[in-house]
N, C-alpha and C positions, 0 to 999 in steps of 0.2 A: 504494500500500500504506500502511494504518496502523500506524503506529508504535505499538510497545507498550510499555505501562507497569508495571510493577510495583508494587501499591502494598500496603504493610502497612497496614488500617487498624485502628483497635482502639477500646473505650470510657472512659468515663471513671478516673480513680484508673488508668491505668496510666501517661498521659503525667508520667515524673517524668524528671531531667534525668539520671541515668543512662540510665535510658532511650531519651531521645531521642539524647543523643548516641553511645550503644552505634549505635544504626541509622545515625545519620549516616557513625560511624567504618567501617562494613559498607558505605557505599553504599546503603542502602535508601532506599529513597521512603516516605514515609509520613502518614497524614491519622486524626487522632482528637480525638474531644471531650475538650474541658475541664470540669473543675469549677467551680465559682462560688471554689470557694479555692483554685483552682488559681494559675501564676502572674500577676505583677501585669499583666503585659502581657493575660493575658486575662480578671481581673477589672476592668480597665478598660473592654476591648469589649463585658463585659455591661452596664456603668449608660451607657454616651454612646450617642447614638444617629446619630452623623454616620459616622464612622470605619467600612469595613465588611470591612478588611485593613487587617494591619500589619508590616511586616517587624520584626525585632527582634534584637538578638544580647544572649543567653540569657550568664549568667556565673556559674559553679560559683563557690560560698562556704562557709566552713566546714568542713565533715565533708566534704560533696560535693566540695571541691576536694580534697581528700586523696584520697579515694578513687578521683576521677578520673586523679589524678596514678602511683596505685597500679594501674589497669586500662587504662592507655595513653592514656587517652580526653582530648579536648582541653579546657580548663578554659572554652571560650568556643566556644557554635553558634550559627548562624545559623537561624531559623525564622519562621515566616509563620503569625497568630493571622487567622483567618475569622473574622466576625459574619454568623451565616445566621437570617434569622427563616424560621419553619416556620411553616406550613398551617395551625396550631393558634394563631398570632403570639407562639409562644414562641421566647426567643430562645437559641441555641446557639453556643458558640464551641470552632473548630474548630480544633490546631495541624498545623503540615504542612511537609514538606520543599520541596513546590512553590516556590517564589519564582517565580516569572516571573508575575505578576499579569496579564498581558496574555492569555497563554495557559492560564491558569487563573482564570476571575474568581469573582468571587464574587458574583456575580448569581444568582437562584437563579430567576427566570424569564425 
């Protein structure tokens, strides 16, 4: 039997870090695009072209630490930036609760 997954995915301009760590704080699984000014972890996977995963932990600053500290949500997540080139050799980056890079790669053929 296969195991099932869950996954929220969504498009760009909504992965913001309330966001993500609202899902994390749920348990949810989740995979969506980046912006080019999204954060720096995945404006970096759009200009290099070696790197095609990156784990990362994510840390609430500012207004966003208030307000995380205000909605129970943890000031620091842990998440996984994809570099996927498309069909088209445009290139996309993807954030995601996946971590296990082994079992989820980022191979796209």
């Amino acid at each position: 039997m296969i195991p099932s997954i869950n996954l929220i995915l969504f498009d760009r301009n909504y992965p913001t870090y309330i966001f993500l760590a609202s899902l994390i704080k749920r348990n949810r699984q989740f995979c969506g695009r980046c912006s080019k000014s999204s954060f720096k972890a995945a404006r970096e996977l759009f200009k290099q072209r070696v790197i095609d995963s990156n784990i990362v932990t994510l840390k609430a600053q500012g207004e966003v630490k208030k307000k995380c500290k205000k909605l129970g949500l943890s000031e620091k997540i842990k998440v996984r930036f994809v570099r996927v080139r498309l069909s088209t050799d445009e290139i996309e980056v993807l954030v995601t609760s996946l971590l296990d890079e082994r079992k989820y790669t980022a191979q796209t053929k």
